[in-house]
ZAGUTI-609052 format. One line per field, with one value per atom (N, C-alpha, C): x, y, z. Coordinates in Angstrom, 2 decimals, padded with zeros to 5 digits, always signed. Layout:
residues N
u = (X,...) .
v = (Y,...) .
w = (Z,...) .
end
This chain:
residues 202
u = (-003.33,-004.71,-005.09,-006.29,-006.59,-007.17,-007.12,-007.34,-008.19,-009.04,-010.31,-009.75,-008.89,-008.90,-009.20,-010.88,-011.36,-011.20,-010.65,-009.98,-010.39,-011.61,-011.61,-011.55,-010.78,-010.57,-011.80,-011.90,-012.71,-012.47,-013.03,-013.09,-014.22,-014.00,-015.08,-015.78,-017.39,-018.20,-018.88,-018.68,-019.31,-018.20,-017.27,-015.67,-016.18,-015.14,-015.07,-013.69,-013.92,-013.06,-011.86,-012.49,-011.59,-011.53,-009.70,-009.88,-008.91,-008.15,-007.97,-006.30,-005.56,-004.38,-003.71,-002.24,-001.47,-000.18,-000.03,+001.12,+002.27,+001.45,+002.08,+002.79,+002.30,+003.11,+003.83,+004.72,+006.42,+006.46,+007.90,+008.09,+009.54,+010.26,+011.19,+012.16,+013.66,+014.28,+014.88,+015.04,+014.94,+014.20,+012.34,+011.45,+011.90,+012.18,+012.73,+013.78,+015.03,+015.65,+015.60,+014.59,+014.16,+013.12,+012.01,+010.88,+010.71,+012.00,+012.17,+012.27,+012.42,+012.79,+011.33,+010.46,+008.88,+008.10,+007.33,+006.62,+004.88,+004.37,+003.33,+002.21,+002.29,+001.05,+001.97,+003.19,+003.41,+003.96,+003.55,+003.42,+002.29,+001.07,-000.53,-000.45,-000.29,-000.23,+000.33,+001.12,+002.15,+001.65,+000.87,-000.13,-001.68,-002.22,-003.05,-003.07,-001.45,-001.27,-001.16,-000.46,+000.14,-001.71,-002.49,-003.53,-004.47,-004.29,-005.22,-004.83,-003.77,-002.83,-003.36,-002.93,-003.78,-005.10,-006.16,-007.30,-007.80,-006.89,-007.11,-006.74,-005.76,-005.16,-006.23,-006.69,-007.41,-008.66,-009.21,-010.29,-010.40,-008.88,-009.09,-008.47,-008.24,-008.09,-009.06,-010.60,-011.67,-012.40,-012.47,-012.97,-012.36,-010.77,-010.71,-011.59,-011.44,-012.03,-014.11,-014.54,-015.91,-016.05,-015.44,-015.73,-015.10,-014.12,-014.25,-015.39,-015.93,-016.61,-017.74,-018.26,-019.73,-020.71,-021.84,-022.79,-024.05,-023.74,-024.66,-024.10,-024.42,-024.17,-024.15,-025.11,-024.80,-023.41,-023.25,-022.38,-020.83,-020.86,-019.70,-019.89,-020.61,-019.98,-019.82,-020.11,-019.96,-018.26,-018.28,-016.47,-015.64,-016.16,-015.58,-014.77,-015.85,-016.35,-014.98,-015.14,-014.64,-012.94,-012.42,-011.06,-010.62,-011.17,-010.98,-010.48,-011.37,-010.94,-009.54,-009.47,-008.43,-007.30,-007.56,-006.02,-005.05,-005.84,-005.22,-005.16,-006.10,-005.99,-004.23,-003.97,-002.94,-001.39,-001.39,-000.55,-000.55,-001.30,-001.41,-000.39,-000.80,-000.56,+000.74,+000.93,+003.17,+003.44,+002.86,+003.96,+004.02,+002.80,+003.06,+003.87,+003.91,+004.39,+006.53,+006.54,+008.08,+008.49,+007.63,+008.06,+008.54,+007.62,+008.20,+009.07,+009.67,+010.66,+009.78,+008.70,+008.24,+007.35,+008.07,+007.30,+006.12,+005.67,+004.19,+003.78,+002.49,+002.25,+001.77,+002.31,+001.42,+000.01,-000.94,-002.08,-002.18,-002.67,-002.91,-003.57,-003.70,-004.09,-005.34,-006.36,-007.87,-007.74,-007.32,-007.78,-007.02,-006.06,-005.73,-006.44,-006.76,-007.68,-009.09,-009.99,-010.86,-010.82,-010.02,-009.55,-009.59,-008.82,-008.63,-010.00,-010.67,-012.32,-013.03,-013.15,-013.69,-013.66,-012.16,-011.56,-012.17,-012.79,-013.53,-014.78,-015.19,-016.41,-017.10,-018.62,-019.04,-020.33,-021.17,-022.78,-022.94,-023.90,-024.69,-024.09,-023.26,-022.84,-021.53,-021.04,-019.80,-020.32,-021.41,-022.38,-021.96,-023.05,-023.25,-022.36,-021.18,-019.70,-019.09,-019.14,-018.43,-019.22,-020.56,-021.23,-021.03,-020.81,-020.56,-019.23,-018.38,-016.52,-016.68,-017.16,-016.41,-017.57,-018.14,-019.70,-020.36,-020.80,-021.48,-020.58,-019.66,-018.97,-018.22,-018.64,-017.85,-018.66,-020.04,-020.26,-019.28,-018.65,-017.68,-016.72,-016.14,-014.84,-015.14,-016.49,-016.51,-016.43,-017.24,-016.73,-015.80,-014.89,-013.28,-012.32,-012.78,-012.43,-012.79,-014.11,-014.43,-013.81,-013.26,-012.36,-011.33,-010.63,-009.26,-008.83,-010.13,-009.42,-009.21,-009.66,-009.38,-008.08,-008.30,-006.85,-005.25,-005.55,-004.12,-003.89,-002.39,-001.80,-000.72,-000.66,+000.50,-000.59,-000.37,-000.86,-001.33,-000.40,-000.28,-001.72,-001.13,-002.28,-003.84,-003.91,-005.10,-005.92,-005.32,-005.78,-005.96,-005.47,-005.35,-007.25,-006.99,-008.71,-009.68,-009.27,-010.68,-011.06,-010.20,-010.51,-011.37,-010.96,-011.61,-013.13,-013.89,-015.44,-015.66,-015.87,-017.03,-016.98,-016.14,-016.09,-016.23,-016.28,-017.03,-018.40,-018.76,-020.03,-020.56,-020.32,-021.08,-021.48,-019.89,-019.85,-020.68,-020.95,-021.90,-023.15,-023.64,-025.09,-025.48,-024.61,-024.75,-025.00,-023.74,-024.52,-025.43,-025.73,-026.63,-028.04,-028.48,-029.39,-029.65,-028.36,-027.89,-028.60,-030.31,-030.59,-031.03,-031.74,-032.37,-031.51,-031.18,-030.88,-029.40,-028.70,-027.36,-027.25,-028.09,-028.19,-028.83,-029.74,-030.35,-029.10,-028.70,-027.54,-026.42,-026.38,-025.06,-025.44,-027.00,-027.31,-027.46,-027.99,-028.11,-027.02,-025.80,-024.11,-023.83,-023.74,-023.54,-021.86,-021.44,-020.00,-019.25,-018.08,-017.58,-016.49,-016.31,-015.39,-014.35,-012.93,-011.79,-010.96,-009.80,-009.17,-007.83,-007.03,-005.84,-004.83,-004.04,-002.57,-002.10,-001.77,-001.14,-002.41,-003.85,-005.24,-006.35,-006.57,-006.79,-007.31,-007.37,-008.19,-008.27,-010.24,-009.72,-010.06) .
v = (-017.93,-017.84,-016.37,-016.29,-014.59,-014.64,-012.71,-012.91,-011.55,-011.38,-009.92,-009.55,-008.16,-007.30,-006.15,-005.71,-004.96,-003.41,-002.79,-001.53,-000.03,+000.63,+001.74,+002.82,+003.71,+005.08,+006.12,+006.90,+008.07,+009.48,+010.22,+011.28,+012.48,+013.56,+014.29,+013.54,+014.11,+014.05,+012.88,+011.43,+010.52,+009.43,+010.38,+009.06,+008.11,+007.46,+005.86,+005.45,+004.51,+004.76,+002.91,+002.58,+001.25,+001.21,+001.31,+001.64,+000.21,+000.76,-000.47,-000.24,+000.90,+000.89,+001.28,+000.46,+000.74,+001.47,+001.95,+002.28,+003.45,+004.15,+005.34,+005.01,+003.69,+003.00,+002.99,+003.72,+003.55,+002.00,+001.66,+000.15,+000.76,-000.42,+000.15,-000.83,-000.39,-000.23,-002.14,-002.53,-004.39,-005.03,-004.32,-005.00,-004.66,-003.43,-003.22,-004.14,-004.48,-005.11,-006.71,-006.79,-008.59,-008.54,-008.23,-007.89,-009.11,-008.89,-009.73,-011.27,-011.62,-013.18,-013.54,-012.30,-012.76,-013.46,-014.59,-015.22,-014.35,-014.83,-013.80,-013.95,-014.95,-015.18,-013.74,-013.91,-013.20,-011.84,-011.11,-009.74,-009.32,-010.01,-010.31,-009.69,-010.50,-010.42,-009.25,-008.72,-007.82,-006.05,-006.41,-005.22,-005.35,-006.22,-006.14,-005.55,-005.60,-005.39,-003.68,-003.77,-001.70,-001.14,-001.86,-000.92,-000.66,-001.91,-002.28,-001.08,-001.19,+000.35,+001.65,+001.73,+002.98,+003.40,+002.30,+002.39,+002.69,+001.41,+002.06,+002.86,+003.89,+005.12,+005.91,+006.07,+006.91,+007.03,+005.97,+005.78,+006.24,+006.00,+006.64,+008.24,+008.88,+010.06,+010.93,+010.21,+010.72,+010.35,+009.45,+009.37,+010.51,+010.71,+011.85,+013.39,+013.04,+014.86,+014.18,+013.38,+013.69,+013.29,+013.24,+013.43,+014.98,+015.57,+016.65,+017.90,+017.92,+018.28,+018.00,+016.47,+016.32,+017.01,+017.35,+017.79,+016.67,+015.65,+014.23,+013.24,+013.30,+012.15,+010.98,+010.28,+008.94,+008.60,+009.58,+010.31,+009.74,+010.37,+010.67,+009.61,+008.83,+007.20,+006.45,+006.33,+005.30,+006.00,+006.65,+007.34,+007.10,+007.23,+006.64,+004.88,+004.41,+003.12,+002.64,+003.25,+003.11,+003.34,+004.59,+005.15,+004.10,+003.77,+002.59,+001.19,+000.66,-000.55,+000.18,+001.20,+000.86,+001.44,+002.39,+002.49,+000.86,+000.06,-001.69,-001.79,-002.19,-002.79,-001.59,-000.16,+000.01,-000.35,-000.54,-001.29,-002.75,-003.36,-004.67,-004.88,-003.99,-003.82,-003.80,-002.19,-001.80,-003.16,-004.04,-005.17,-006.17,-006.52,-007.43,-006.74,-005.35,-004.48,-004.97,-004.60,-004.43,-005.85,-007.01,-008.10,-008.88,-007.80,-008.29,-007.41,-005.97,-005.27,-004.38,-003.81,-002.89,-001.90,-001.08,+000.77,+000.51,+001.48,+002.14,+002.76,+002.77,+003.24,+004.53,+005.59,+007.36,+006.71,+007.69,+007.73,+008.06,+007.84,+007.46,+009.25,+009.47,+010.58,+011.23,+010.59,+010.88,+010.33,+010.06,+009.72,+010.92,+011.53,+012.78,+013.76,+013.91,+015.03,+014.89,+013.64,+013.33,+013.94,+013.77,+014.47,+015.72,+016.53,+018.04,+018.36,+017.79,+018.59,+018.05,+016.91,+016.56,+017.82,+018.11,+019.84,+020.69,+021.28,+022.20,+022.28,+021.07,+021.14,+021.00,+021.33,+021.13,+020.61,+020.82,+020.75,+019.39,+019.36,+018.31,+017.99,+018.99,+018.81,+017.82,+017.94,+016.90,+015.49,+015.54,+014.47,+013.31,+013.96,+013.72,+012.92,+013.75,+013.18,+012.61,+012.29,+011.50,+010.28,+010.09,+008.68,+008.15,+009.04,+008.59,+008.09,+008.96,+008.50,+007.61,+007.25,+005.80,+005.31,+005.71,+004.90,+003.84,+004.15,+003.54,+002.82,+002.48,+001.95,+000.70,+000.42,-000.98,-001.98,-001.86,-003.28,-003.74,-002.60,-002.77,-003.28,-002.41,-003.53,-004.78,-004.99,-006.38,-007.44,-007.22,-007.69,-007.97,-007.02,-007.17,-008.43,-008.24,-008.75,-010.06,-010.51,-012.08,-012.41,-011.52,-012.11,-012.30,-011.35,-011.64,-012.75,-013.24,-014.46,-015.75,-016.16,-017.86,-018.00,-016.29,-016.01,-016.10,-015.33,-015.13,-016.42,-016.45,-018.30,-017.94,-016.49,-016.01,-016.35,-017.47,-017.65,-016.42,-015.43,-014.14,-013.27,-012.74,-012.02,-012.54,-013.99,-014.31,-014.44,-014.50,-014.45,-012.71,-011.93,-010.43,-010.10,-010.54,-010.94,-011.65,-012.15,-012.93,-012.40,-011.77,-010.62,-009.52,-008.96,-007.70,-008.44,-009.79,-009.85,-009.19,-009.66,-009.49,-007.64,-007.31,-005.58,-004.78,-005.25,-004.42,-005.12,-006.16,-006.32,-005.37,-005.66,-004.51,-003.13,-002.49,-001.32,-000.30,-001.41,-001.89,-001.77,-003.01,-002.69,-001.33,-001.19,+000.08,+001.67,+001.74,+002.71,+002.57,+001.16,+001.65,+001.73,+001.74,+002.30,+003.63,+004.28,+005.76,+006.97,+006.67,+007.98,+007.60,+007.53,+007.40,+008.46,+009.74,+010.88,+009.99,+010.08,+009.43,+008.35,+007.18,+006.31,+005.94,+007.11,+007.91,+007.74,+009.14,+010.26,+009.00,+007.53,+006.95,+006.20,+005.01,+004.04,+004.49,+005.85,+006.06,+006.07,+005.97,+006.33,+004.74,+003.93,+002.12,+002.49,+001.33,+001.36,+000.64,+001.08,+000.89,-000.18,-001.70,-002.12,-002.19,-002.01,-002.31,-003.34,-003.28,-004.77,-004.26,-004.62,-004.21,-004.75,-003.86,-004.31,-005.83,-006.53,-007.87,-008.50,-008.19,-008.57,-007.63,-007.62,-005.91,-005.16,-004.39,-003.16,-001.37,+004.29,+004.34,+004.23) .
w = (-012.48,-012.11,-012.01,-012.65,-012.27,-011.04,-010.50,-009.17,-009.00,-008.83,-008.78,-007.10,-007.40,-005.93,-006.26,-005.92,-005.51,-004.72,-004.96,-003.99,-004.88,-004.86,-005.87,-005.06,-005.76,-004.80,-005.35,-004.08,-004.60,-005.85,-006.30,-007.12,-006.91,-006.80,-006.62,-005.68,-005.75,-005.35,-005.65,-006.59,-006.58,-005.72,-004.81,-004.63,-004.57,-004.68,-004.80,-003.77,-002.84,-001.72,-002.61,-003.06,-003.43,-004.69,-004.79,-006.43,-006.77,-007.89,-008.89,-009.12,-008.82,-008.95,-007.69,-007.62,-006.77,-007.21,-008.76,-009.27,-008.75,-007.88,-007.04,-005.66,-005.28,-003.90,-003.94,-002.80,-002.77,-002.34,-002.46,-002.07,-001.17,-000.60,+000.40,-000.64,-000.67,-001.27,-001.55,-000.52,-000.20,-000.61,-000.88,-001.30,-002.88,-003.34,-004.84,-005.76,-004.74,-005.25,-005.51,-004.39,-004.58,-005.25,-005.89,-006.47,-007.46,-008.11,-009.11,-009.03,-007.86,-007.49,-006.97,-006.39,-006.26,-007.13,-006.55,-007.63,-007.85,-008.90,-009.06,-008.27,-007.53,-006.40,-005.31,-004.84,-003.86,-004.48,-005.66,-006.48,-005.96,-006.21,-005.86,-004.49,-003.88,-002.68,-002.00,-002.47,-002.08,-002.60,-003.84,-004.21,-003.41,-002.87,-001.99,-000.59,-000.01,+001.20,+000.93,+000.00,-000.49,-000.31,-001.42,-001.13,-000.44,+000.93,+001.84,+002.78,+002.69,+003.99,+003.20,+002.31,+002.00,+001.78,+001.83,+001.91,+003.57,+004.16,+005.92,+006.29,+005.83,+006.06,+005.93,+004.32,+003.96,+004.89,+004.99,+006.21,+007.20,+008.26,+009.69,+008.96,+008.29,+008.70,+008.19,+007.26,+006.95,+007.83,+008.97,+010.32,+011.19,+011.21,+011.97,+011.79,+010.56,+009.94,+010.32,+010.14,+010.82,+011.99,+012.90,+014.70,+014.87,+013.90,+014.06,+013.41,+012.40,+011.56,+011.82,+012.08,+011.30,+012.38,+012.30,+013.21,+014.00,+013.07,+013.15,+014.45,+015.33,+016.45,+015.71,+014.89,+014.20,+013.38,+012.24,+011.94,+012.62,+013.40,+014.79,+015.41,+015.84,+016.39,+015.35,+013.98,+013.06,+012.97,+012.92,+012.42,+013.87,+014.61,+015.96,+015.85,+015.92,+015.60,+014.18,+013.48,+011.91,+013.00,+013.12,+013.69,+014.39,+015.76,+016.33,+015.81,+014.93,+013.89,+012.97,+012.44,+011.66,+012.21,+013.32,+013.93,+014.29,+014.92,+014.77,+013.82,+012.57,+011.27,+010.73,+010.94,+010.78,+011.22,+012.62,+013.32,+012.66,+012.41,+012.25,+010.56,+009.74,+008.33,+008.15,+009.23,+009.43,+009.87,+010.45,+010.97,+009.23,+008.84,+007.77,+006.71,+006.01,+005.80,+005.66,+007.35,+007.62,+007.40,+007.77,+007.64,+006.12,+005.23,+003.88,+003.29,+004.45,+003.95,+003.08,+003.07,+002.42,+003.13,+002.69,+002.71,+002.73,+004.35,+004.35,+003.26,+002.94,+001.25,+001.64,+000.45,+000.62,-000.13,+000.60,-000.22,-001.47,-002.09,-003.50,-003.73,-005.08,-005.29,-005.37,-005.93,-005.72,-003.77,-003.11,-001.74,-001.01,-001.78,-000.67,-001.71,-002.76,-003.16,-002.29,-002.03,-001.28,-000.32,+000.59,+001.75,+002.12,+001.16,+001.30,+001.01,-000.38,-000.28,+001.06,+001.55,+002.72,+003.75,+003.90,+004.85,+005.02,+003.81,+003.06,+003.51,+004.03,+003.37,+005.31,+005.94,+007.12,+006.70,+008.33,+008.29,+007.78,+006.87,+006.01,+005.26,+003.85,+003.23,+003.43,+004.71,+005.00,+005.42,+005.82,+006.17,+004.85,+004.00,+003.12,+001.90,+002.19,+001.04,+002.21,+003.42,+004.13,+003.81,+004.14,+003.80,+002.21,+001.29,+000.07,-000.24,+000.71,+000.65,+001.46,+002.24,+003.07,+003.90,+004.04,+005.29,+004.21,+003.18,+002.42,+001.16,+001.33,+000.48,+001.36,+001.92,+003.38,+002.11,+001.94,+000.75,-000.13,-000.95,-002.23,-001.14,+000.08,+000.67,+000.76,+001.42,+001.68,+000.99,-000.61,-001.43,-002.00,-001.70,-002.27,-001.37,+000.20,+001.01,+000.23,+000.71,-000.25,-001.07,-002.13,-003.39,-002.99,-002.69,-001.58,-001.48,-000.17,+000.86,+000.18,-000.55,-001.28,-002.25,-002.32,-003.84,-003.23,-001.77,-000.89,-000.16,-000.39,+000.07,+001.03,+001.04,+002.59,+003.88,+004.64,+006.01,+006.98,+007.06,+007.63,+006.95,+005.52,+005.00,+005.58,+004.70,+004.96,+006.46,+006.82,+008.48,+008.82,+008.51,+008.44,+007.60,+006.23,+005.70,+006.42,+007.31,+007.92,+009.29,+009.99,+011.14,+010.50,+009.37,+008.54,+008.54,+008.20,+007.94,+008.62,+009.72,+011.01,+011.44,+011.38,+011.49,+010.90,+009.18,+008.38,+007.72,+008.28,+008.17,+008.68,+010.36,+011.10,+010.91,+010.19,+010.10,+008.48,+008.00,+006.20,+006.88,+007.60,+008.34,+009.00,+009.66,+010.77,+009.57,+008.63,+007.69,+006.73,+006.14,+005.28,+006.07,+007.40,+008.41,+008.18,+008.05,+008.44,+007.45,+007.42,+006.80,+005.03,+004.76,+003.56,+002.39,+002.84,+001.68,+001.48,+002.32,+001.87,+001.25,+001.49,+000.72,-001.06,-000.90,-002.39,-003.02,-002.37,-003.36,-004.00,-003.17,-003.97,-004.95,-004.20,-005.19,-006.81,-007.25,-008.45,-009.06,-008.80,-009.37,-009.40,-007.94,-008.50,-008.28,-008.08,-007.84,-009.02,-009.49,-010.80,-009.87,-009.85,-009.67,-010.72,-010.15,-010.99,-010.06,-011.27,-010.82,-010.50,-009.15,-008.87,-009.62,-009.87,-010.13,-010.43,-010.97,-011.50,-012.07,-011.40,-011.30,-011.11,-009.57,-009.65,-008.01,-007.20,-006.59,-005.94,-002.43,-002.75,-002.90) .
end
């Protein structure tokens, strides 16, 4: 059965926070050697979880850098708000993670290039590529999320997807509120979905 997972990572200045490959994920050495006895629903599955951690990674530590950085009070509680949710959603991940014997994933490479220019950058201008890297892109998660949940048949995962609605609904509503210019600067670009790994989704 095909299976649409949603995950595009960012680039420059139009990032894209949910991308489409997981090929750089380390795996832990137990999950390597059994890999092969996995069936392709639980491959699926198993590339969803790699890029869900590195998408929540990438998240809370571009929330860390705007409660430090941004100058915007709105800004700074949505990234509050955001840090909060995925420091759990990270804890939550290392456990499903260790339980299938596999490695925390490094961030992917456009999401630590994201990052370092994020560093760089203050004022407005950090405003600005923070709402484009990750405030205004919770729609494309959510969507991904939706595809997700009917496709995944691990009990665990899917229940892991259905805590995620309700908190990035909120957190989708709450920015696209956030200011007319930020919301300009993305709609004209449109989000390029890709398809993860075995199927497809930073």
């Amino acid at each position: 059965m095909r299976r649409v997972f949603v995950f595009a990572a960012a680039a420059g200045a139009a990032a894209l926070i949910w991308a489409a490959t997981a090929h750089a994920t380390a795996y832990a050495p137990d999950a390597a050697r059994t890999s092969g006895r996995l069936s392709h629903e639980q491959r699926e599955e198993r590339a969803f979880l790699r890029s869900a951690a590195a998408v929540v990674r990438f998240e809370a530590e571009a929330s860390r850098l705007a409660l430090a950085k941004s100058p915007n009070p709105g800004v700074r509680g949505w990234a509050s708000d955001m840090l909060r949710l995925q420091e759990g959603n990270q804890a939550e991940l290392m456990h499903l993670l260790h339980g299938r014997a596999m490695a925390l994933p490094m961030l992917e490479n456009d999401q630590r290039k994201q990052l370092a220019r994020l560093a760089k950058l203050s004022g407005a201008k950090f405003d600005r590529e923070f709402m484009e890297a990750v405030a205004l892109r919770q729609r494309a998660k959510l969507q991904a999320l939706e595809r997700a949940q009917p496709a995944v048949a691990d009990p665990a995962v899917k229940a892991w997807i259905e805590r995620q609605m309700a908190p990035v609904r909120e957190q989708m509503a709450i920015a696209e509120r956030m200011g007319p210019e930020a919301r300009t600067s993305v709609a004209g670009r449109g989000l390029r979905p890709s398809r993860v790994s075995g199927s497809s989704s930073r």
